[in-house]
Each structure stands twice: as structure tokens, then as C-alpha cells.
N, C-alpha and C positions, 0 to 999 in steps of 0.2 A: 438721518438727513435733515431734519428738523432742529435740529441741533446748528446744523451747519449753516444751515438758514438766516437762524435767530442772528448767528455771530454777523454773520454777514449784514443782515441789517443793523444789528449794533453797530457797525464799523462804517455804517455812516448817518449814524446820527448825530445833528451839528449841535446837538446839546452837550453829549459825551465828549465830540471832538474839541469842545472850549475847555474842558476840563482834562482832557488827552495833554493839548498845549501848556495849560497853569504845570502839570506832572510833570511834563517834559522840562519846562523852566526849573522846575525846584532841581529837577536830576544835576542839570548844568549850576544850579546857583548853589549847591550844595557842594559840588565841584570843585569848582572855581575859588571858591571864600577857603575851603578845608586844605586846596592843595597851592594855593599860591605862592607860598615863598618855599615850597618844593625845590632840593637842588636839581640839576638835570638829571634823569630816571631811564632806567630798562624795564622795559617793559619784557618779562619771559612768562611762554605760555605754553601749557600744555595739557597734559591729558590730567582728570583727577581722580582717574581710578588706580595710580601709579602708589606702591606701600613704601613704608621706609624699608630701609634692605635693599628692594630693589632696584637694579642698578641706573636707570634713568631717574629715578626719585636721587640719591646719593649724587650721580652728577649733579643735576641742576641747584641742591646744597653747594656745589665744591663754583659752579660756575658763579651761581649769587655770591657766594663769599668772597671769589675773585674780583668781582667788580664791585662788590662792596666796598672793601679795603681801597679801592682806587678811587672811592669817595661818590660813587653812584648811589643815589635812591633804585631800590627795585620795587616795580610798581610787577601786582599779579592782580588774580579774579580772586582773591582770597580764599578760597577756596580748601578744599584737601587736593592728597595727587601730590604731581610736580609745582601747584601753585603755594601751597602748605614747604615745599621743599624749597621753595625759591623765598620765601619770606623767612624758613630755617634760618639761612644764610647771610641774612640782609643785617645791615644797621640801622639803614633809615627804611623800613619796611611798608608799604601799602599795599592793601587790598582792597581793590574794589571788587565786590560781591554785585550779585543778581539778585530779585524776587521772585524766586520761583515757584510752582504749586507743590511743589515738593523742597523747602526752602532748603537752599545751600547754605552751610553751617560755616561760620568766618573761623578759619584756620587759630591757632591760637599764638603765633610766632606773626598774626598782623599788630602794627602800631597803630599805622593810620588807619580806620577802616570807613568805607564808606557802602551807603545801599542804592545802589540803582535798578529804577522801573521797569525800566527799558534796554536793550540790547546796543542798539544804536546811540545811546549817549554814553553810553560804558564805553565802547570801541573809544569814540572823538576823544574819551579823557582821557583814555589808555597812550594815543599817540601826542594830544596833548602837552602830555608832559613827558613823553619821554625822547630821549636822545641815540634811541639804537632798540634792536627788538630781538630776541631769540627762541627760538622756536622750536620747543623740545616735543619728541611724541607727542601725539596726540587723536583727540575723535574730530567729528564733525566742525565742536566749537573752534577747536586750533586750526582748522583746513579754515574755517572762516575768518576768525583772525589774522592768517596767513593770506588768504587772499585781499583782504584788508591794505594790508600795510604793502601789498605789494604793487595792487592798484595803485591808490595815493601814491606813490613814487615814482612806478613807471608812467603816469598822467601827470609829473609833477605840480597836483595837487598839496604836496606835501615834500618840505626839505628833501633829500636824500638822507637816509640814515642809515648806516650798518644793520643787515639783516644777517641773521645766522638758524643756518637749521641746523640741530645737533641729531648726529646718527647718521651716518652715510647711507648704512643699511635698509633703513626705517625707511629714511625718506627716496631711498633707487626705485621706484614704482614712481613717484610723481616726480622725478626727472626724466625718465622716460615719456612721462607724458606732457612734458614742459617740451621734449625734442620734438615729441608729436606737433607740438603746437607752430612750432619750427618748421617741422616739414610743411606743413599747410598756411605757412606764410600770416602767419595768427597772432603768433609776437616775432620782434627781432632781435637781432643775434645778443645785442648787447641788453637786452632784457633777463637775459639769464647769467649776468654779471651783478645783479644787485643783489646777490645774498651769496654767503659761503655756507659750505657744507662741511662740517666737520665731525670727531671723533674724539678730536683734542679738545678737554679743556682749555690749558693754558692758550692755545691757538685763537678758540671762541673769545677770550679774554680779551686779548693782547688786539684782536680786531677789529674786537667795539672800541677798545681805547684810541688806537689809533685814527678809528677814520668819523669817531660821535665828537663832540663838543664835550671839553673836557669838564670833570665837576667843579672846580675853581672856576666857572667862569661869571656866577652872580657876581663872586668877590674882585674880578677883573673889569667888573661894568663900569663906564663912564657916568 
């Protein structure tokens, strides 16, 4: 309890929190200078306990390479998993990683690699720069991620952008409870029109292409 204490008071003292802010700057200023001329990105996220072999690892290689080729940056948490599987696939590859007490090791299929402090300024760079999101298995982090990107859109907060959860299967426990949500009048009906559910690769492909900003469009800029 003494423990939890200390932290607590740590977390507000306004010496540490001047120096909270300068970290938080560097996170976004390191950001911002490394990914600027970034084409438009996917962002896909998922679990990183996922091995090669098996078979959500192997998709999310076959899904990166598919939007790859169509000339998308795929942006991950650099990670191992499906994030390691999704920078497999990539051409223009990033990772952006966490600092964690047990530090996560940057996948070795990143280009770009960046480290962030903070959780919260990872997410902002994550949608930042990307133009569509998918959303393969995952734990806690993707259920957060997920809720992420899902908020920012249905408070449009943030463009509209093609969301995809891969796994029919996986994800039929929290559509269930998305209808939940439905019954009890929590969201509305056209709230569970903002992401597709699928099984298909080429499908998840073909529906970020269609409905994200396509990757020639620096080159189409005025």
C-alpha cells in the first residue's frame, strides 16, 4: 500500500509534471520530424503473442503485403506477434514501440522505428498518420486500440476511415456485445456500420482501398 501511495503522490508533483510535459513534447516531436513525408499508412494491430506458422500471424503477413503493394505505409507497435507479421509484409514499414519495464524488443522487419514514453502519444501517431486501421486478434492493448479508433470516428473527432476486424470467429463475443449496446440504446444503429468484419483477406484489402485515401495522393497534391 505504501507503494501505491508514493506513486500517487508522485503523480502530482508539479516538478515531475514539468518534466512529464518536456517527455510528452519530445514523444510528438520525434514523431512528427521522423514520419512527415510518410505516404498515407495502416495502421494494423494486434496481439503479440501470435508465432510464425500460426495462422493469424500468416494472415496479417498476406493482409500487409496486400496493401502494401497498393502502395500503403503500414504503420504497427513494432513489436513481435501479428505486429512483427504485419511489418513482414510491408514495403514502407514502421514501428512504433513502447518503453516498457520489461522492454519490448522492435521486431526486425521495422524500417522506420520509433520509441515512445507514453501510451497516449503512440495511439495520436498511430491514427495520425494513418488512412484506414485493422484489427487482427488481440489482448487488452488491441481491445484499446480498438476502442480508440472507434470512438475518434463515431464522435467525429477524426475523418472517417475504413476500419476492419479480421476473424469473424474471434471477434462474435464483442459483436454480441456491441448489440448489447444496441439494446440499451448506448450506441446507434449506424454506429456498427463503421468497421467490417471479415475472414477474407483480399476482402479486408479491396475495403481499405476503396473507402481510405488512396497512396498517390501526396503526389496529386496542389
Amino acid at each position: 500500500m505504501r507503494d501505491i501511495q508514493k506513486e500517487f503522490l508522485d503523480n502530482r508533483n508539479p516538478t515531475k509534471d514539468l518534466w512529464r510535459m518536456f517527455r510528452v513534447l519530445s514523444d510528438f516531436t520525434d514523431a512528427f520530424e521522423e514520419l512527415d513525408d510518410l505516404p498515407p499508412g495502416i495502421s494494423i494491430f494486434g496481439s503479440a503473442r501470435e508465432k510464425p506458422g500460426e495462422y493469424f500471424y500468416e494472415k496479417a503477413t498476406e493482409i500487409s503485403k496486400g496493401l502494401s503493394d497498393k502502395g500503403y505505409a503500414i504503420i504497427t507497435g513494432g513489436g513481435p506477434g501479428i505486429m512483427e507479421a504485419a511489418n513482414k509484409g510491408a514495403k514502407i514499414s514502421v514501428g512504433l514501440n513502447i518503453l516498457l519495464p520489461h522492454e519490448q524488443v522492435t521486431n526486425p522487419y521495422v524500417k522506420i522505428g520509433l520509441k515512445f514514453r507514453y501510451f497516449f502519444t503512440r495511439k495520436v501517431t498511430f491514427l495520425k498518420y494513418s488512412v484506414g486501421a485493422v484489427m487482427m486478434p488481440g489482448g487488452y492493448g488491441t481491445l484499446d486500440e480498438l476502442s480508440e479508433v472507434l470512438t475518434l470516428v463515431q464522435t467525429k473527432r477524426m475523418s472517417r476511415i475504413p476500419i476492419v476486424f479480421f476473424g469473424k470467429e474471434y471477434y462474435q463475443p464483442l459483436m454480441e456485445f456491441f448489440d448489447k449496446m444496441l439494446e440499451y440504446k448506448h450506441i446507434n444503429p449506424e454506429d456498427k456500420k463503421l468497421f467490417l468484419v471479415t475472414d477474407d483477406v483480399d476482402e479486408a484489402v479491396e475495403y481499405i482501398y476503396q473507402n481510405a485515401i488512396k497512396p498517390d495522393f501526396f503526389n496529386s497534391k496542389s
